[in-house]
N, C-alpha and C positions, 0 to 999 in steps of 0.2 A: 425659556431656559433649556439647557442642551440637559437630554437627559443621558445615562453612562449605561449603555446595553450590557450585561453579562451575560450573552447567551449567543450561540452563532444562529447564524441563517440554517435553515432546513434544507437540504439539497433538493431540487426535483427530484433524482428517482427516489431519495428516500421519499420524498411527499407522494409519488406517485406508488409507490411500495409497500403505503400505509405503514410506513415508522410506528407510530402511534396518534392514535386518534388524539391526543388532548395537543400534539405538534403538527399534524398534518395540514392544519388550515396557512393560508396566507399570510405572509408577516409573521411566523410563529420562531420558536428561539430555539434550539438547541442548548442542554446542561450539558454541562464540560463532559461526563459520563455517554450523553447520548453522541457526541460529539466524536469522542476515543472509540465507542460501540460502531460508528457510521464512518468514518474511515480506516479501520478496524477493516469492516465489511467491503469497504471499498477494496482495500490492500489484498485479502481474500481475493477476491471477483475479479482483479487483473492479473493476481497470480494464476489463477484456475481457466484464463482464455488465453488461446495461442493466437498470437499474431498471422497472420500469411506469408512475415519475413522470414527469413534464416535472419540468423545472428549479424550476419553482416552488414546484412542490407537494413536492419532492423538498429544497429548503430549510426544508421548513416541517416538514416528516415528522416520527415519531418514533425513524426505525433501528430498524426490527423484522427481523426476518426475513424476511421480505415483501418489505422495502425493501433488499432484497441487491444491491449494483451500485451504479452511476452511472446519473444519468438523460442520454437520448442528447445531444450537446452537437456533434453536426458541422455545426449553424448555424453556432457559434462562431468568428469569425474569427481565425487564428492573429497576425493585421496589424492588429487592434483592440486594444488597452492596453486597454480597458474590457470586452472577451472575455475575455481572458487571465487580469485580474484575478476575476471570474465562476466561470472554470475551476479556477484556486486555491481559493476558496471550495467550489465544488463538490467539489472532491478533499478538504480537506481536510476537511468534514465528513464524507464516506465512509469515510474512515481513522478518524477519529473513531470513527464509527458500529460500522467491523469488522475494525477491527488493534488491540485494545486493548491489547497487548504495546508498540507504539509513541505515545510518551507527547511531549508538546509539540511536537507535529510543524508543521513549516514546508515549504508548496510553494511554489513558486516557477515563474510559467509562463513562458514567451518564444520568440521563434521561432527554430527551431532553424536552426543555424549548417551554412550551404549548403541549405538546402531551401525553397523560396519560401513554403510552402505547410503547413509541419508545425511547430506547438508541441512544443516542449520540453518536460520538469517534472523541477525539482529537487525530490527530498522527500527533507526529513531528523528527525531526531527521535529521540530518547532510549529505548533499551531497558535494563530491569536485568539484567544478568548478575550473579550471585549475588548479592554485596554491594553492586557497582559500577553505576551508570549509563554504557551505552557509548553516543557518539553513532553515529547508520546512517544513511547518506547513500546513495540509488538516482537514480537519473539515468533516465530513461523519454522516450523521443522517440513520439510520436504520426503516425501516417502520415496522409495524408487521409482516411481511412475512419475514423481515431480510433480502430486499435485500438493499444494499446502494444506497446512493442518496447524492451525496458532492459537494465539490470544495475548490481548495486549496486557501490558505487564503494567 
């Protein structure tokens, strides 16, 4: 008889990252919790590496391995609607590219609330736990150096 898993697969690096000992082994499951934690972490980790494209050529790419990261975007004006909008796009084809656990994902940029000077980004988007699709919503504020600083909500 089919039994109904509730739990996700454990990624390599997290297995190789030591997640935690009682998940690390083979065959082991992810809780919805560790789940949100680990691409969470992921989302972190591609925001914080710069690509080798400009923006351009980084829209136009094909997501290899190569193309690991964001391309650098601290031109970008956080006080530009048409930056903002840019930065969405560029996030969310890098999600796209290297979260593929997170499915129909929506970012969302704007300038974050008391800071003159730093975007925001809502991203949210659809992961399956077992049978279900749960939605996972991260909230990532951007310093002027444009490295992130979040947590998922």
């Amino acid at each position: 008889m089919a039994e109904l898993v509730l739990g996700s697969p454990v990624p390599l690096f997290d297995r190789l990252g030591g997640l935690d000992a009682l998940t690390a082994g083979v065959g082991a499951l992810l809780s919805p919790e560790q789940l949100q934690w680990s691409i969470g972490r992921e989302l972190a980790s591609l925001l914080n590496t710069r690509s080798v494209h400009t923006v351009a050529e980084f829209m136009l790419c094909a997501g290899t391995t190569i193309d690991y990261g964001v391309p650098d975007f601290g031109h970008l004006s956080a006080h530009s609607q048409q930056d903002l909008e840019q930065l969405e796009r560029i996030v969310k084809k890098a999600i796209g590219f290297f979260e593929p656990r997170l499915r129909e994902v929506q970012v969302h940029a704007a300038l974050a609330v008391g800071d003159a000077f730093s975007p925001s980004l809502a991203i949210s988007g659809l992961v399956n736990i077992g049978m279900k699709l749960k939605q996972l919503n991260f909230e990532l504020q951007l310093d002027p150096s444009m490295a992130p600083r979040g947590k998922a909500i």
